[in-house]
PDB file with one MODEL, atoms N, CA, C and O in Angstrom:
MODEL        1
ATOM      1  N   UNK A   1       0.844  -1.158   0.000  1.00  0.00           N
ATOM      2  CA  UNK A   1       0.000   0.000   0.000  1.00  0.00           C
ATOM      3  C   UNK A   1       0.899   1.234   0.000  1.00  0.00           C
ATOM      4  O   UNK A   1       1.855   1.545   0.711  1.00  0.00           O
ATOM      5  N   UNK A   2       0.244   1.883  -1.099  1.00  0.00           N
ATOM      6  CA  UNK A   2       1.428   3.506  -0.949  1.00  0.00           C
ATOM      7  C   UNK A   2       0.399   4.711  -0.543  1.00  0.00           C
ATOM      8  O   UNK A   2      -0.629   4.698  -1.220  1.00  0.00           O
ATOM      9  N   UNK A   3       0.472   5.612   0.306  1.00  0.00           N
ATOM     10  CA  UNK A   3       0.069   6.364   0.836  1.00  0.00           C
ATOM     11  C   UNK A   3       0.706   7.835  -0.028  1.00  0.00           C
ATOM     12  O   UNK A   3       1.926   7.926  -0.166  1.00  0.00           O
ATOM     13  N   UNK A   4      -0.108   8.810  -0.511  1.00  0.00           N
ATOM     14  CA  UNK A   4       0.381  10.091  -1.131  1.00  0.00           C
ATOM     15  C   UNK A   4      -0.395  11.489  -0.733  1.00  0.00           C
ATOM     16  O   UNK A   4      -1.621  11.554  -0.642  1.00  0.00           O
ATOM     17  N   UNK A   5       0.340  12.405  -0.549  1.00  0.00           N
ATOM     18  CA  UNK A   5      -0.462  13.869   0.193  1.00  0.00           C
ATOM     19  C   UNK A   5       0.213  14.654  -0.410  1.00  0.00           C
ATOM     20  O   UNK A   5       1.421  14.863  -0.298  1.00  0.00           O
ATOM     21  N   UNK A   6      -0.858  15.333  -1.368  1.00  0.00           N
ATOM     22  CA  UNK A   6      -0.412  16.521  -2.149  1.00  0.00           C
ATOM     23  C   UNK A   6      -0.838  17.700  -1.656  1.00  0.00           C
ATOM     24  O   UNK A   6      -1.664  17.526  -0.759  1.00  0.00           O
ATOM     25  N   UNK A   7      -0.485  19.400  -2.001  1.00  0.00           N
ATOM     26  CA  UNK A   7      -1.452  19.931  -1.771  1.00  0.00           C
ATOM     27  C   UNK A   7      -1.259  20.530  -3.051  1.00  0.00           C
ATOM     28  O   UNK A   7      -0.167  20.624  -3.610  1.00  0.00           O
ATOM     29  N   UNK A   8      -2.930  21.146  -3.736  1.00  0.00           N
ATOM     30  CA  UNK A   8      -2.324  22.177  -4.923  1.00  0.00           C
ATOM     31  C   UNK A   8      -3.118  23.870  -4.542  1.00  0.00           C
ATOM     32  O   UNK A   8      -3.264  24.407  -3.444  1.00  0.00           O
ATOM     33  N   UNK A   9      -3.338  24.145  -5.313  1.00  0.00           N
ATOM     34  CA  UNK A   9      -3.608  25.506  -5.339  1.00  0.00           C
ATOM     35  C   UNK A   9      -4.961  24.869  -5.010  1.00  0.00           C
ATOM     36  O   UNK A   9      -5.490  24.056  -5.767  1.00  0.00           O
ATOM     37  N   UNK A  10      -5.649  25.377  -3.540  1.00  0.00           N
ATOM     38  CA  UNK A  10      -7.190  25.492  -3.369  1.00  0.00           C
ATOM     39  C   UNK A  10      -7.384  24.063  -3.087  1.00  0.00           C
ATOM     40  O   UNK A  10      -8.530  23.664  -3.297  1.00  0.00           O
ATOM     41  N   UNK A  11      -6.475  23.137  -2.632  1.00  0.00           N
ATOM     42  CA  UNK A  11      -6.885  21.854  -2.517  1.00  0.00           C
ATOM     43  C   UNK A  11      -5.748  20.705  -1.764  1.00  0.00           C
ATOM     44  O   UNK A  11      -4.638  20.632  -2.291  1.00  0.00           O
ATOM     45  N   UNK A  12      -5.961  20.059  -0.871  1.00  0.00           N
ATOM     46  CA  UNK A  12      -5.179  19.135  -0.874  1.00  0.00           C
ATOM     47  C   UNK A  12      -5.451  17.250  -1.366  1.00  0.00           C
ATOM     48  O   UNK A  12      -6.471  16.649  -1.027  1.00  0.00           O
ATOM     49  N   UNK A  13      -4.768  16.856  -1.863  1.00  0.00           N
ATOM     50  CA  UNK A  13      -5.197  15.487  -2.331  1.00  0.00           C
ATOM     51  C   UNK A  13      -4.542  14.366  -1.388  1.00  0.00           C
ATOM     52  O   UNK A  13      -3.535  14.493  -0.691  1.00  0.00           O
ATOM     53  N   UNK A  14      -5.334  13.276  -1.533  1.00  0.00           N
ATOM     54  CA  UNK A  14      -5.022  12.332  -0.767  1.00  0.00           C
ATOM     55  C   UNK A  14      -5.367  11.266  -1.518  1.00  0.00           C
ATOM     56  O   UNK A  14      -6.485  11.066  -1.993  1.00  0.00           O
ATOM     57  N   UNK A  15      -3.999  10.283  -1.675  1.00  0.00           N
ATOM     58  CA  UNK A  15      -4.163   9.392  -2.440  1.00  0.00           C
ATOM     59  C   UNK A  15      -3.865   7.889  -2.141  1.00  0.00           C
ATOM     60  O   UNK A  15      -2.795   7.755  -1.546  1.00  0.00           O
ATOM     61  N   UNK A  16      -4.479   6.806  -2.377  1.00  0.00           N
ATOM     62  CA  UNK A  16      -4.147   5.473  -1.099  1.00  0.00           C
ATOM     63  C   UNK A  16      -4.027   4.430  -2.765  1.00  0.00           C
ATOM     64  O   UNK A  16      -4.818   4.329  -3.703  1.00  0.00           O
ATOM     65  N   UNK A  17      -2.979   3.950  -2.569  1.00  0.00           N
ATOM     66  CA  UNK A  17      -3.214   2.577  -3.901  1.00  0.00           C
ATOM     67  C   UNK A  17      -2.492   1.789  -3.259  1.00  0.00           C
ATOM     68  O   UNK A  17      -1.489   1.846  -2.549  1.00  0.00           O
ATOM     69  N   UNK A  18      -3.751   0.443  -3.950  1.00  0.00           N
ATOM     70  CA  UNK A  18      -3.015  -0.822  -2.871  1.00  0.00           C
ATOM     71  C   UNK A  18      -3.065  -1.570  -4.144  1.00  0.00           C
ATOM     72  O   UNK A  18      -4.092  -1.592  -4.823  1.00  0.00           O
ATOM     73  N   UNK A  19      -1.911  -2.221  -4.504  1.00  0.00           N
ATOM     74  CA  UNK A  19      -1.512  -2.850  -5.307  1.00  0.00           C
ATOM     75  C   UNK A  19      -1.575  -4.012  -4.967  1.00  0.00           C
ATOM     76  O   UNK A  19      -1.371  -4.316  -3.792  1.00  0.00           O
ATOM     77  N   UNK A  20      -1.929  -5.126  -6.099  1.00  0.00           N
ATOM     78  CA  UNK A  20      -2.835  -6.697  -5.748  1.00  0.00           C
ATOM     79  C   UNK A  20      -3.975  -6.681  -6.708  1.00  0.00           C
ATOM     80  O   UNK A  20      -4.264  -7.382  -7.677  1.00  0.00           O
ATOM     81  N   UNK A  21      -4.583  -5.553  -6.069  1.00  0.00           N
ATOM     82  CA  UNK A  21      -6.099  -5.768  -7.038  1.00  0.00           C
ATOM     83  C   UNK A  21      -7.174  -6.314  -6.278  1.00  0.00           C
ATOM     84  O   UNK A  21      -7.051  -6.469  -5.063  1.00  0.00           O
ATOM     85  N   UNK A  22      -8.288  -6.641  -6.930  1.00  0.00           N
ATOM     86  CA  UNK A  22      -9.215  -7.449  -6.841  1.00  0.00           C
ATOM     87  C   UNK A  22      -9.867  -8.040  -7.603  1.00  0.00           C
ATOM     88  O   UNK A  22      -9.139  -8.461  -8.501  1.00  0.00           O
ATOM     89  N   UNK A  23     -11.326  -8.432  -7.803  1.00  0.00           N
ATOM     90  CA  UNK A  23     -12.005  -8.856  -8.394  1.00  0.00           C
ATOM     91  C   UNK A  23     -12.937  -7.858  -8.942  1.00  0.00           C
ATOM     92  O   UNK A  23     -13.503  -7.973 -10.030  1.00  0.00           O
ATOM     93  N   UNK A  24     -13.080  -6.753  -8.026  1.00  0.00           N
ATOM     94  CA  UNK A  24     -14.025  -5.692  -8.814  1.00  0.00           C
ATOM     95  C   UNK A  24     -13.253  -4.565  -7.878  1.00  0.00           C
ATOM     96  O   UNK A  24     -12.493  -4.598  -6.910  1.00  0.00           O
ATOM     97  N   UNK A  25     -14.057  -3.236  -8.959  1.00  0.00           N
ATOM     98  CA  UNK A  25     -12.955  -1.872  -8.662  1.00  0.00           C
ATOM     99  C   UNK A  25     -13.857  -1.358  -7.421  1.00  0.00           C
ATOM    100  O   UNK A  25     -15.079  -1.298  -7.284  1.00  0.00           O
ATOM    101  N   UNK A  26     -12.728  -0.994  -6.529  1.00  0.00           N
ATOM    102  CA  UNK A  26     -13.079  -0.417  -5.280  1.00  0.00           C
ATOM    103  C   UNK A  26     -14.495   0.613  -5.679  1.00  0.00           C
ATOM    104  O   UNK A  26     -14.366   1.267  -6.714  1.00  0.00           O
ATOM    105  N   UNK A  27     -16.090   0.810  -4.745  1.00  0.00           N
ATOM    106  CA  UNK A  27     -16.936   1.442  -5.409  1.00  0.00           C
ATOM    107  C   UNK A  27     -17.747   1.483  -4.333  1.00  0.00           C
ATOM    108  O   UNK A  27     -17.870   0.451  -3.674  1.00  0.00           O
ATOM    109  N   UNK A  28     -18.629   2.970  -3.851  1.00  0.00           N
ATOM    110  CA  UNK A  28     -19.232   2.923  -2.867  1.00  0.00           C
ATOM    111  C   UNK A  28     -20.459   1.768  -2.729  1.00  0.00           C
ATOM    112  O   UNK A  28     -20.655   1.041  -3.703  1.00  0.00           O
ATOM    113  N   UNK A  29     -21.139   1.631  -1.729  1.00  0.00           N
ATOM    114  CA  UNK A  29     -22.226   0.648  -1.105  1.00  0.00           C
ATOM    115  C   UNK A  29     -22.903   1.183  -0.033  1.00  0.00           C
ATOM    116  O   UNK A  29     -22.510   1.791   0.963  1.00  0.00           O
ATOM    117  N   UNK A  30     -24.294   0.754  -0.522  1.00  0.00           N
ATOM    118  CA  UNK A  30     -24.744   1.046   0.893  1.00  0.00           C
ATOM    119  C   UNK A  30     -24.791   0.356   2.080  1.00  0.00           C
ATOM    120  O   UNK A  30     -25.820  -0.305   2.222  1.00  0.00           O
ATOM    121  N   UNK A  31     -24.149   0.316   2.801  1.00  0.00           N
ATOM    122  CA  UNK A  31     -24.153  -0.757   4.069  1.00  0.00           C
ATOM    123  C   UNK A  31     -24.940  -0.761   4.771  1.00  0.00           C
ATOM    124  O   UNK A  31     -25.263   0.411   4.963  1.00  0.00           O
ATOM    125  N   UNK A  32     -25.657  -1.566   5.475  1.00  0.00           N
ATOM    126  CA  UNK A  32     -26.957  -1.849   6.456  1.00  0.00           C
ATOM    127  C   UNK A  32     -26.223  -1.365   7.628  1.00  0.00           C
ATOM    128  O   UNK A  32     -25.060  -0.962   7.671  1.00  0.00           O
ATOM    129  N   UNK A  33     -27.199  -1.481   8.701  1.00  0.00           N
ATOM    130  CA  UNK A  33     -26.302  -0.823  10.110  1.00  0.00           C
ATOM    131  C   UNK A  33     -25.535  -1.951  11.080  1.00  0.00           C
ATOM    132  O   UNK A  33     -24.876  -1.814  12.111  1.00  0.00           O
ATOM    133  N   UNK A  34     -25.862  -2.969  10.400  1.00  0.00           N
ATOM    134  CA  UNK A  34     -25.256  -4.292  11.559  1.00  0.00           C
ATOM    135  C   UNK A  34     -23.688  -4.369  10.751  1.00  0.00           C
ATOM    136  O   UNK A  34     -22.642  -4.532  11.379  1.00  0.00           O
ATOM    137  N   UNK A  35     -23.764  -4.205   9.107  1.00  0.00           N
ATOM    138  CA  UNK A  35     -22.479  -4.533   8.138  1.00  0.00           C
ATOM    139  C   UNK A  35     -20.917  -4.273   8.781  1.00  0.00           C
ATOM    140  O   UNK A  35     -20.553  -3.152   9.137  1.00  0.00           O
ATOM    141  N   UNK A  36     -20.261  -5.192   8.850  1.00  0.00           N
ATOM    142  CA  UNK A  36     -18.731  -4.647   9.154  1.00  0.00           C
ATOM    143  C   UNK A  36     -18.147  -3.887   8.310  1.00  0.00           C
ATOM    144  O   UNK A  36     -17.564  -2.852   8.632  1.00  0.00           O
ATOM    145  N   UNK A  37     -18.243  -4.316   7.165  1.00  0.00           N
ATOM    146  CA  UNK A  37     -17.854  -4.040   6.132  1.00  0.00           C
ATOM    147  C   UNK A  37     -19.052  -2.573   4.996  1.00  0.00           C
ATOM    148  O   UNK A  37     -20.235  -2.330   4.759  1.00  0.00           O
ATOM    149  N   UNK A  38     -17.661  -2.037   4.672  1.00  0.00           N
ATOM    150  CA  UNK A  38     -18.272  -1.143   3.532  1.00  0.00           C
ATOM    151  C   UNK A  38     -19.211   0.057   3.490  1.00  0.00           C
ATOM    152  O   UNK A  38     -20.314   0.447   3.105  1.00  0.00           O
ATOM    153  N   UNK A  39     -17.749   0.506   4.319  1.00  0.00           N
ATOM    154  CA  UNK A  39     -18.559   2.605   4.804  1.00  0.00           C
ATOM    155  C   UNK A  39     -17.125   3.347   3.909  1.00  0.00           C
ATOM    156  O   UNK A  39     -17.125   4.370   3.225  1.00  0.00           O
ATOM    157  N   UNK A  40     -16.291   2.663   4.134  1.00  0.00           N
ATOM    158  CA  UNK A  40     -14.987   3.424   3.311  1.00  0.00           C
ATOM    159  C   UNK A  40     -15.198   4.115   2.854  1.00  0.00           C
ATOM    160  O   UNK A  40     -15.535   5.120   3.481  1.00  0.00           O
ATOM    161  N   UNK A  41     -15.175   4.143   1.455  1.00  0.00           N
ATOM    162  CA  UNK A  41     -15.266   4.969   0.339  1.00  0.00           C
ATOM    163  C   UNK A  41     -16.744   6.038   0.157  1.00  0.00           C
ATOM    164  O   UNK A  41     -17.005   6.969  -0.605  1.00  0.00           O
ATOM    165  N   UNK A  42     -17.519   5.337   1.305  1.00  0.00           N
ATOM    166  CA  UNK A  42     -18.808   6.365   1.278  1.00  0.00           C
ATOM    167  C   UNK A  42     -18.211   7.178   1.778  1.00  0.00           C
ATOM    168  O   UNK A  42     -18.075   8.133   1.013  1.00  0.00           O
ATOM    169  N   UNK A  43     -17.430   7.418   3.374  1.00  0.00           N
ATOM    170  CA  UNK A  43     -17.097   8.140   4.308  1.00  0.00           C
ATOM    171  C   UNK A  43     -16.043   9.570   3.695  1.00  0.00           C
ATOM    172  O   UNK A  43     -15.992  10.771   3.958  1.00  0.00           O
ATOM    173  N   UNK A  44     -15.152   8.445   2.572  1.00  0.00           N
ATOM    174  CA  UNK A  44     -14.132   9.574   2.255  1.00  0.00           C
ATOM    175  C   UNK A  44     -14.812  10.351   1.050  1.00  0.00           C
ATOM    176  O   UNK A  44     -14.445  11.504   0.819  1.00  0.00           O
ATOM    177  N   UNK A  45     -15.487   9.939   0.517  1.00  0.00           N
ATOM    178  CA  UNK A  45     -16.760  10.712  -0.845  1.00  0.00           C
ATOM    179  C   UNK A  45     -17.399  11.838  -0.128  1.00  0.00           C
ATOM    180  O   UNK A  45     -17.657  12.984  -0.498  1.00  0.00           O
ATOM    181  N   UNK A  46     -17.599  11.181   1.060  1.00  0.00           N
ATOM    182  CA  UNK A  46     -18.919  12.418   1.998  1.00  0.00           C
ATOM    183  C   UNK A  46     -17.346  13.516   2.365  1.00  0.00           C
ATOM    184  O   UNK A  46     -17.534  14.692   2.052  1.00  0.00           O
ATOM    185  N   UNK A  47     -16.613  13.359   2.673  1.00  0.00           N
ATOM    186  CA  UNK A  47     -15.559  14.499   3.473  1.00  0.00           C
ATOM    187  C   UNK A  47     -14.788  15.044   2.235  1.00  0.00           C
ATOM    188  O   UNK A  47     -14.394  16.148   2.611  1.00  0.00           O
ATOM    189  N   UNK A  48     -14.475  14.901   1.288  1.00  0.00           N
ATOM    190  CA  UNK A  48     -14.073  14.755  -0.133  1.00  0.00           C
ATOM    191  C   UNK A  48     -14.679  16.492  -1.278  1.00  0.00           C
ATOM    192  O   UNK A  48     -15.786  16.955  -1.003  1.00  0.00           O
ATOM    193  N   UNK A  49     -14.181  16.901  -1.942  1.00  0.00           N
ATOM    194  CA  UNK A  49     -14.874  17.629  -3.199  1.00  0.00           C
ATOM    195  C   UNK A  49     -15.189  16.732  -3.908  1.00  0.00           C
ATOM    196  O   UNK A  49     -16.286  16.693  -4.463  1.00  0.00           O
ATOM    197  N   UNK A  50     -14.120  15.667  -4.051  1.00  0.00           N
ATOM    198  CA  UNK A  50     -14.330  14.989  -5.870  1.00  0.00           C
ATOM    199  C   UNK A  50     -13.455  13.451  -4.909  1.00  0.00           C
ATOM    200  O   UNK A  50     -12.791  13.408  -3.873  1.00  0.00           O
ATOM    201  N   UNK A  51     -13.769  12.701  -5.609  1.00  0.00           N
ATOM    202  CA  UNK A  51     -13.026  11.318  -5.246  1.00  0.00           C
ATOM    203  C   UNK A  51     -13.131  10.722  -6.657  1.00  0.00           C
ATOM    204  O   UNK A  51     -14.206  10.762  -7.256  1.00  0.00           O
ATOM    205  N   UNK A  52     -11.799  10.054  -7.314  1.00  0.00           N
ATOM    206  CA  UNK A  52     -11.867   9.214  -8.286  1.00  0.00           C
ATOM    207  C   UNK A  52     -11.299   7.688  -8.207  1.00  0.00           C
ATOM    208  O   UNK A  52     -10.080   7.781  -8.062  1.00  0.00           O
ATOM    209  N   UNK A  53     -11.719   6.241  -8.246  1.00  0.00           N
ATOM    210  CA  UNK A  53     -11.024   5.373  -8.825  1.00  0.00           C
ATOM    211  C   UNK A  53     -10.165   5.118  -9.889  1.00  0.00           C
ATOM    212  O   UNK A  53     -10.684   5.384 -10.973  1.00  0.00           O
ATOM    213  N   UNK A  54      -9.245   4.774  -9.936  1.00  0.00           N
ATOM    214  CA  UNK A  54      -8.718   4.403 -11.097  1.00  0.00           C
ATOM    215  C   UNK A  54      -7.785   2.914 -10.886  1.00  0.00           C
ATOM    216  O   UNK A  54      -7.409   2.583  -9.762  1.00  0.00           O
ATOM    217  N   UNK A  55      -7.520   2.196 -11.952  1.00  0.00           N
ATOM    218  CA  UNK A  55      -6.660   1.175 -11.618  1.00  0.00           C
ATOM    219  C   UNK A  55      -7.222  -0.044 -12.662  1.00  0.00           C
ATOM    220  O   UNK A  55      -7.946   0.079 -13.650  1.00  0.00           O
ATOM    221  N   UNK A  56      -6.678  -1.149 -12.131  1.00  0.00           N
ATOM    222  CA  UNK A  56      -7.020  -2.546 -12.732  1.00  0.00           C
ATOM    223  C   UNK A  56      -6.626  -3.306 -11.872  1.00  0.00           C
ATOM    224  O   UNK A  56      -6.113  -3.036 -10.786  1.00  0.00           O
ATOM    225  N   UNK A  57      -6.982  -4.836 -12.586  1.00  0.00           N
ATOM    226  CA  UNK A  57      -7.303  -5.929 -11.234  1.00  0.00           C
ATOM    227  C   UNK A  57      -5.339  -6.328 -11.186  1.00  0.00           C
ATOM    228  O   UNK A  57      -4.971  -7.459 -10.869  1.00  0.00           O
ATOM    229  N   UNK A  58      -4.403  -5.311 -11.514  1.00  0.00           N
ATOM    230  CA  UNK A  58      -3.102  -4.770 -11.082  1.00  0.00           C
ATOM    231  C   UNK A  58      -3.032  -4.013  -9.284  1.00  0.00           C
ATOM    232  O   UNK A  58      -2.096  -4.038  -8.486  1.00  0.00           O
ATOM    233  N   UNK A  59      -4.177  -3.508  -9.169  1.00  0.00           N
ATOM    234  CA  UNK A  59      -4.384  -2.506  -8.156  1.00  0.00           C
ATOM    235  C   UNK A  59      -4.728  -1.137  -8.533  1.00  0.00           C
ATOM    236  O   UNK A  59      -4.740  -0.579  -9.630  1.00  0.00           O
ATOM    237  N   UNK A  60      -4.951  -0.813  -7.578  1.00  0.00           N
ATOM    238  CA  UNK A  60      -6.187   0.253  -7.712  1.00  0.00           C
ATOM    239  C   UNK A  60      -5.450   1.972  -6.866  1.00  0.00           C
ATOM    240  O   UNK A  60      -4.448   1.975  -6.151  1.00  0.00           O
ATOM    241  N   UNK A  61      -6.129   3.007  -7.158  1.00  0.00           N
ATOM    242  CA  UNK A  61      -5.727   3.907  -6.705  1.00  0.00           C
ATOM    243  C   UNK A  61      -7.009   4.995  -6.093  1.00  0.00           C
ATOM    244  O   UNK A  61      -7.480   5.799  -6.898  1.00  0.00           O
ATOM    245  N   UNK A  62      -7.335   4.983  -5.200  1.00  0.00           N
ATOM    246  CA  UNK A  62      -8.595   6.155  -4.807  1.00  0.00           C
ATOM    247  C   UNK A  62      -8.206   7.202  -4.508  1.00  0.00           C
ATOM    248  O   UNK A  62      -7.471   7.109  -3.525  1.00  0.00           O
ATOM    249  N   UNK A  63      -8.329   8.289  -4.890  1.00  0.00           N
ATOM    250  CA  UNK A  63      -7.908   9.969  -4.795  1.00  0.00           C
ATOM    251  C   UNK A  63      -8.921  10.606  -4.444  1.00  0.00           C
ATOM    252  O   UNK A  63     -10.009  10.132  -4.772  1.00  0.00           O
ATOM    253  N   UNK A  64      -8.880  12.072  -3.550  1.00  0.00           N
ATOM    254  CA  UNK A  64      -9.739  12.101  -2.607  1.00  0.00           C
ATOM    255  C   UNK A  64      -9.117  14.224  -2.528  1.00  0.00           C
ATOM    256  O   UNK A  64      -8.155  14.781  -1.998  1.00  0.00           O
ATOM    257  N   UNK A  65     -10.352  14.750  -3.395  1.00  0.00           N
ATOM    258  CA  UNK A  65      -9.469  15.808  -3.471  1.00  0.00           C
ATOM    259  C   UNK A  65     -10.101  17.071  -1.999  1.00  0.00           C
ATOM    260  O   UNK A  65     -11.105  17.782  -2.045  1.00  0.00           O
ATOM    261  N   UNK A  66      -9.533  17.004  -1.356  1.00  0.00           N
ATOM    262  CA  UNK A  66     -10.164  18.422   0.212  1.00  0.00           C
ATOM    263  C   UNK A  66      -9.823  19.428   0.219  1.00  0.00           C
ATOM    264  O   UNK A  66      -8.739  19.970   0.006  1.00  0.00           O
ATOM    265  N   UNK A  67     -11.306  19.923   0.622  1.00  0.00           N
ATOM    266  CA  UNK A  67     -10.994  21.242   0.932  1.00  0.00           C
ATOM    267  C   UNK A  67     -10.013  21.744   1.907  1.00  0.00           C
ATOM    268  O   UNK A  67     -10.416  21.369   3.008  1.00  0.00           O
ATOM    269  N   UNK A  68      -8.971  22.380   2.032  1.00  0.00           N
ATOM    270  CA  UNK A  68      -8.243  22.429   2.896  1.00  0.00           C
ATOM    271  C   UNK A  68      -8.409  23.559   4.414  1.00  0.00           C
ATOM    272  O   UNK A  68      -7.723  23.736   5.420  1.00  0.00           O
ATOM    273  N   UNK A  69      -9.586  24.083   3.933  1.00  0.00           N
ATOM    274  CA  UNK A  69     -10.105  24.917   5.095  1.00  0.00           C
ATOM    275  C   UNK A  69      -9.162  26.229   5.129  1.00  0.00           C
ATOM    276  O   UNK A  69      -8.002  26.162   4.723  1.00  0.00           O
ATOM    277  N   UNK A  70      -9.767  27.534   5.677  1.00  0.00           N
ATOM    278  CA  UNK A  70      -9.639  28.814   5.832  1.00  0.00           C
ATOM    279  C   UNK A  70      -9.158  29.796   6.983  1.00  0.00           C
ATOM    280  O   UNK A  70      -8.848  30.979   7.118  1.00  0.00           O
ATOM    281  N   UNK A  71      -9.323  28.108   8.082  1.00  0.00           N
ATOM    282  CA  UNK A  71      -9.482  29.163   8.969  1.00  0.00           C
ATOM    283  C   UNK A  71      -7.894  28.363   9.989  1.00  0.00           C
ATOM    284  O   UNK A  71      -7.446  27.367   9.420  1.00  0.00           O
ATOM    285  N   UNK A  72      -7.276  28.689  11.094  1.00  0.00           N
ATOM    286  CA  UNK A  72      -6.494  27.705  11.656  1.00  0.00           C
ATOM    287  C   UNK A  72      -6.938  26.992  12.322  1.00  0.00           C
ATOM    288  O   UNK A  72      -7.804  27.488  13.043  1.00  0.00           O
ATOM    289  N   UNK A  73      -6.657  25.374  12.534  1.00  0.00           N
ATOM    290  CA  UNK A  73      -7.315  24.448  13.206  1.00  0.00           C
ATOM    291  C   UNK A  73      -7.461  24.814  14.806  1.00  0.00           C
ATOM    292  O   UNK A  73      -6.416  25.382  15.121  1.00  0.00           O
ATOM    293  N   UNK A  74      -8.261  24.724  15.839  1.00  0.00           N
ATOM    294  CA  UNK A  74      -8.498  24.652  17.075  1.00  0.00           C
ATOM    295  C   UNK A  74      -6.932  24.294  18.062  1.00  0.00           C
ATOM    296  O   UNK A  74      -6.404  23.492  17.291  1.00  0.00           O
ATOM    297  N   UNK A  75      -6.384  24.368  18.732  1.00  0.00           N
ATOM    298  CA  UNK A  75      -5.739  24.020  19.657  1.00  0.00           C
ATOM    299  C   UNK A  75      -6.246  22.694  20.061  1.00  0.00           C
ATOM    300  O   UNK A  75      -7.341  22.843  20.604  1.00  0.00           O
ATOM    301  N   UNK A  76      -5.821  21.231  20.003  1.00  0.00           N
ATOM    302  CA  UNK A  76      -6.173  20.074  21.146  1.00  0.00           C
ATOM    303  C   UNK A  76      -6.747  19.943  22.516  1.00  0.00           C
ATOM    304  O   UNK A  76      -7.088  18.871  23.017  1.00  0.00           O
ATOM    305  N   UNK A  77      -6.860  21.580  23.311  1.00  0.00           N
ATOM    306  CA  UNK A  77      -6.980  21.239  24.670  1.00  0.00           C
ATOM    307  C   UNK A  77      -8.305  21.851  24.359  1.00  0.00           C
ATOM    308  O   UNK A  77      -9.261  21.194  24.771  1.00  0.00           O
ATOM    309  N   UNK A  78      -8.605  23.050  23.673  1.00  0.00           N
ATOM    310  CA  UNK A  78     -10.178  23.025  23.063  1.00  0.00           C
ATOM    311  C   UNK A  78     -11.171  21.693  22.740  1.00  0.00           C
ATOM    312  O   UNK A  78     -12.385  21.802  22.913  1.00  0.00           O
ATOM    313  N   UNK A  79     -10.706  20.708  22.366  1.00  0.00           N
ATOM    314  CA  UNK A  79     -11.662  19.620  22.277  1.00  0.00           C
ATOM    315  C   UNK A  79     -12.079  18.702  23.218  1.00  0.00           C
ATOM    316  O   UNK A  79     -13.118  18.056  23.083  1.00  0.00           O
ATOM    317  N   UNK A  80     -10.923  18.546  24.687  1.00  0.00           N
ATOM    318  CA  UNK A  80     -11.696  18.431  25.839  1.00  0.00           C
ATOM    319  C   UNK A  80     -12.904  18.215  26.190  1.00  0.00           C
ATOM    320  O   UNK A  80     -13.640  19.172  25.948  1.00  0.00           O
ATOM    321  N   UNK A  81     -13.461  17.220  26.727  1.00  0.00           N
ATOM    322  CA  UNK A  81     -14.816  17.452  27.056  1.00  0.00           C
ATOM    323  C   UNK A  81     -14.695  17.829  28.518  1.00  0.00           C
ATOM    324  O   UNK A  81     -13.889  17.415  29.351  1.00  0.00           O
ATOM    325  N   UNK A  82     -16.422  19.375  28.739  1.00  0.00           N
ATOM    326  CA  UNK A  82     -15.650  19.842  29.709  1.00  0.00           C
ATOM    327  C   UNK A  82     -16.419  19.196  30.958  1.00  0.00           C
ATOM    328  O   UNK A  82     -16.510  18.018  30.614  1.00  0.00           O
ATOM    329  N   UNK A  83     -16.906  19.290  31.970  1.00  0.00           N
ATOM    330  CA  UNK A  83     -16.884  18.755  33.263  1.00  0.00           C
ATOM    331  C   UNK A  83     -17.964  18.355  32.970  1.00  0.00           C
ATOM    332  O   UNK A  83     -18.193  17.162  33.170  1.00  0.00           O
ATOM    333  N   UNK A  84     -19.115  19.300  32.336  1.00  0.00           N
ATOM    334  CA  UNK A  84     -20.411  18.805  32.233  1.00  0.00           C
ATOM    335  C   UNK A  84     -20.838  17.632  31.155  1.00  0.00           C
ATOM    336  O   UNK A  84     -21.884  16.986  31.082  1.00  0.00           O
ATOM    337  N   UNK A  85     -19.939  17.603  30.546  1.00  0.00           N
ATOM    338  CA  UNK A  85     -20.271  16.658  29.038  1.00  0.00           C
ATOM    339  C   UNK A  85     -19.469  14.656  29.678  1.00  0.00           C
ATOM    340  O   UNK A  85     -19.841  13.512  29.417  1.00  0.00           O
ATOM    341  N   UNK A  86     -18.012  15.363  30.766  1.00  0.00           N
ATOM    342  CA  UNK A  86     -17.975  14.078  31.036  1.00  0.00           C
ATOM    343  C   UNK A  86     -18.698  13.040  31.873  1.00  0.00           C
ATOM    344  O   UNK A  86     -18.788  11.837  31.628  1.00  0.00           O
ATOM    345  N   UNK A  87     -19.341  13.900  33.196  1.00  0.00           N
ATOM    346  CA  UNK A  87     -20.618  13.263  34.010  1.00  0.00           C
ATOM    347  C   UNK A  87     -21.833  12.815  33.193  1.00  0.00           C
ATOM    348  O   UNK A  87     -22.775  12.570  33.948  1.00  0.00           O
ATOM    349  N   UNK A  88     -22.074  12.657  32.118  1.00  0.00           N
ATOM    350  CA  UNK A  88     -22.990  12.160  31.314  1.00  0.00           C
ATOM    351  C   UNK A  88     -23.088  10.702  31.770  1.00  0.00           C
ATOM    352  O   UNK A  88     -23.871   9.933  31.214  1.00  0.00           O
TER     353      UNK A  88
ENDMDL
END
């Protein structure tokens, strides 16, 4: 598996190819709620602008193009849950 992180102008890409292959090209599904299997590619489509397959039963490549956001990310100690959220 090769792992790739680009960024370009207005975008960063993220790219995963796992070489092997399969029997059919990696492709979203709808999964029932009990399913182990097969939220992947929904999950990274939903967080995603654009997502493409490409490949053959060589292996495959899913690209995954994001928005890279505007603003600076939060500090870690901001996400804390605070006294009231942990007594739940």
């Amino acid at each position: 598996m090769r792992i790739s992180l680009f960024r370009t102008s207005g975008s960063v890409v993220l790219a995963v190819t796992d070489v092997g292959g399969g029997a059919t090209k990696p492709h979203e599904v709808a999964a029932a709620e009990g399913d182990a299997h097969g939220r992947g590619l929904t999950l990274v489509s939903a967080l995603g602008r654009r997502m493409e397959v490409s490949g053959d039963d060589e292996g495959y490549t899913v690209m995954v193009e994001l928005d890279p956001g505007t603003t600076e990310p939060e500090p870690a100690a901001s996400l804390r849950p605070t006294t009231r959220e942990r007594h739940r």
